[in-house]
C-alpha positions as CSV (number, residue, x, y, z in Angstrom):
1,X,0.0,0.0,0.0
2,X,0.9,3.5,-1.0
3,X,1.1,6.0,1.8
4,X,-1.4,8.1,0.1
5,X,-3.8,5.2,-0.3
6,X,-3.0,4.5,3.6
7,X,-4.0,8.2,4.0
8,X,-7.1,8.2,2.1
9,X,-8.2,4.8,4.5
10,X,-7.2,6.3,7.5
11,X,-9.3,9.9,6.6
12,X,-12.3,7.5,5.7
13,X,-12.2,5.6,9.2
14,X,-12.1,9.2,10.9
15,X,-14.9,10.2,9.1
16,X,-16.9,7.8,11.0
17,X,-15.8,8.9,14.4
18,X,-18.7,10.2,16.7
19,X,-18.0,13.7,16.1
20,X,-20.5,14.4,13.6
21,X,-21.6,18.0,14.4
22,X,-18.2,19.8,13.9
23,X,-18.4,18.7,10.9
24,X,-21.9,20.1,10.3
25,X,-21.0,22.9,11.9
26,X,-17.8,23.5,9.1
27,X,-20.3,22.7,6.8
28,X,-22.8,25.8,7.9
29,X,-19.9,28.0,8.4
30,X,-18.1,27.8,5.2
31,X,-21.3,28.0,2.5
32,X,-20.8,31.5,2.6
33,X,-17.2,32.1,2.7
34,X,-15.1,32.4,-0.6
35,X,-13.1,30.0,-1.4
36,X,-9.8,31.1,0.3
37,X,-11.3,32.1,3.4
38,X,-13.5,28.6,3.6
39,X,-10.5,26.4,2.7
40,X,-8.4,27.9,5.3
41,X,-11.5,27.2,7.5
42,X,-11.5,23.3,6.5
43,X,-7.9,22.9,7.1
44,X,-8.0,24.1,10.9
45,X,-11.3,22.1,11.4
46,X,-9.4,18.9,10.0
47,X,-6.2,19.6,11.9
48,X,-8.4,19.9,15.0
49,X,-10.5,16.4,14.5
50,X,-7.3,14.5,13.4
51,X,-6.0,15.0,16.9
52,X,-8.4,13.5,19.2
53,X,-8.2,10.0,20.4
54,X,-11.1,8.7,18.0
55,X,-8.9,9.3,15.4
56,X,-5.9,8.1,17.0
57,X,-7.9,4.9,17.3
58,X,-9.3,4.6,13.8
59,X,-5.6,5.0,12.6
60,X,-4.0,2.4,14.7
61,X,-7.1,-0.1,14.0
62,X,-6.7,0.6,10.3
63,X,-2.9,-0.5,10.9
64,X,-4.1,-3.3,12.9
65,X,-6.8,-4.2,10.2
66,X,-9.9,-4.6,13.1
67,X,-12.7,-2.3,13.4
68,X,-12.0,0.5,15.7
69,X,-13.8,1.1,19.0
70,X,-14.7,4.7,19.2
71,X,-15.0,6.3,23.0
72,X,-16.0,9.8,21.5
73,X,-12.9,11.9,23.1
């Protein structure tokens, strides 16, 4: 496997993490920003998700290739 592929897998298990209204949220926040501005936005709100131990866990049960058990911290 690719390390992008390995990427793509890992962002796919952390899109199933129990943190579904940030998400949302983003979602509501950026319609109306320009592009720049709602890119930027994205970025941070990734950066931010991709450090909490849901998605510590989906990475290291991706690597371990078992479903992962979500705690939603």
């Amino acid at each position: 496997m690719t390390a992008e592929i390995i990427k793509t897998e890992i962002s796919h298990y952390i899109a199933t993490v129990t943190i579904d209204r940030p998400p949302v949220n983003a979602m509501n926040t950026i319609e109306f920003m320009d592009l720049r501005d709602g890119y930027r936005f994205e970025q941070n709100m990734t950066h931010d998700l991709t450090g909490s131990e849901d998605a510590k866990e989906a990475a290291r049960a991706f690597v371990e290739k078992r479903k992962p058990v979500f705690r939603g911290r």
